[in-house]
VMD Tcl script that draws the C-alpha trace (Angstrom):
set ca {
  {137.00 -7.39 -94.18}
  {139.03 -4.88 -92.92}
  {142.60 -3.94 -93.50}
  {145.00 -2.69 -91.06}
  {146.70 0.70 -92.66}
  {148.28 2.37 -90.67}
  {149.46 1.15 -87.00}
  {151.19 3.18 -84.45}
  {151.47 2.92 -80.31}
  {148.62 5.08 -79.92}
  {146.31 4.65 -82.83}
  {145.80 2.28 -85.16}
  {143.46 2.91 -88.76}
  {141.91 -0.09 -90.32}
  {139.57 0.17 -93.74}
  {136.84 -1.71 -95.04}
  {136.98 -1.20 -99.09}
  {133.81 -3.32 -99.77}
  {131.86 -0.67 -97.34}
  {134.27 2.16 -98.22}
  {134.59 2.80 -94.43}
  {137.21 3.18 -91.88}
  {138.49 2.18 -88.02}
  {140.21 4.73 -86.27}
  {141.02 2.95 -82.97}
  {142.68 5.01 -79.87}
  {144.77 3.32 -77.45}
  {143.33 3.36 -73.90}
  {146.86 3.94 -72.32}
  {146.70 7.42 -73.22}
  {144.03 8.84 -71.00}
  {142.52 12.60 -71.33}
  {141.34 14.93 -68.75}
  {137.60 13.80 -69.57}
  {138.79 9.92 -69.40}
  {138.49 9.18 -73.03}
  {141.59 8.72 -75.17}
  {143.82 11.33 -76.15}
  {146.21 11.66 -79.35}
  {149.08 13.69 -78.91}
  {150.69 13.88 -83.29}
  {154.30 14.89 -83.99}
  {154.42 16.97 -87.14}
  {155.68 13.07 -89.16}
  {153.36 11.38 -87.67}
  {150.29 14.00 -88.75}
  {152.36 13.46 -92.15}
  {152.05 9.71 -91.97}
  {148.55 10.14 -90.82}
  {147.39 12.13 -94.16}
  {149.20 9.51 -96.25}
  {147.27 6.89 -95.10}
  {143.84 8.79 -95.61}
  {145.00 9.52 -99.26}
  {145.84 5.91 -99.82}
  {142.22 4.61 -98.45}
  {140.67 7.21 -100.76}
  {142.54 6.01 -103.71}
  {141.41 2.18 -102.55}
  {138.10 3.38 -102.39}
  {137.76 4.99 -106.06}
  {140.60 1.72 -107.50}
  {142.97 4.50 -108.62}
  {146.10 2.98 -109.30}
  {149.30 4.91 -108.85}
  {152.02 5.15 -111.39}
  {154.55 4.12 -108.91}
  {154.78 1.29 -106.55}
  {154.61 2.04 -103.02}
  {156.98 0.43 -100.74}
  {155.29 -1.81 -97.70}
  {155.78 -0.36 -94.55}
  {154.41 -2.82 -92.54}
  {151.46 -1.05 -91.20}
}
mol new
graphics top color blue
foreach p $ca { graphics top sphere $p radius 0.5 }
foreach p [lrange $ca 0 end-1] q [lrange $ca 1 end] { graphics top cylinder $p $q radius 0.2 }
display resetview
């Protein structure tokens, strides 16, 4: 089943853990020169980006962390 992880207005990444596999899903309002989506990052969002990989990964191997994570919603 997959899990929504991290959504923005451009992007949005979604994980599978029983396949260990991910969604990355591009907004089509956001068009590039070649017609296929585009994603412009902002130094937080490439931040917020990275987090989100590093949390799948831990999913994926059922690491636990020594500290609660806050939900954010995504």
């Amino acid at each position: 089943m997959w899990e929504s992880v991290l959504k923005k207005d451009q992007f949005e990444i979604q994980m599978n853990p029983t396949y260990k596999s991910i969604l990355f899903q591009v907004s089509d309002t956001t068009t590039g020169s070649e017609g296929r989506p585009a994603l412009v990052l902002n130094q937080a969002e490439l931040f917020e980006l990275l987090h989100a990989f590093l949390a799948i990964n831990r999913s994926f191997n059922r690491e636990t962390m020594y500290y609660e994570e806050e939900p954010d919603g995504a």
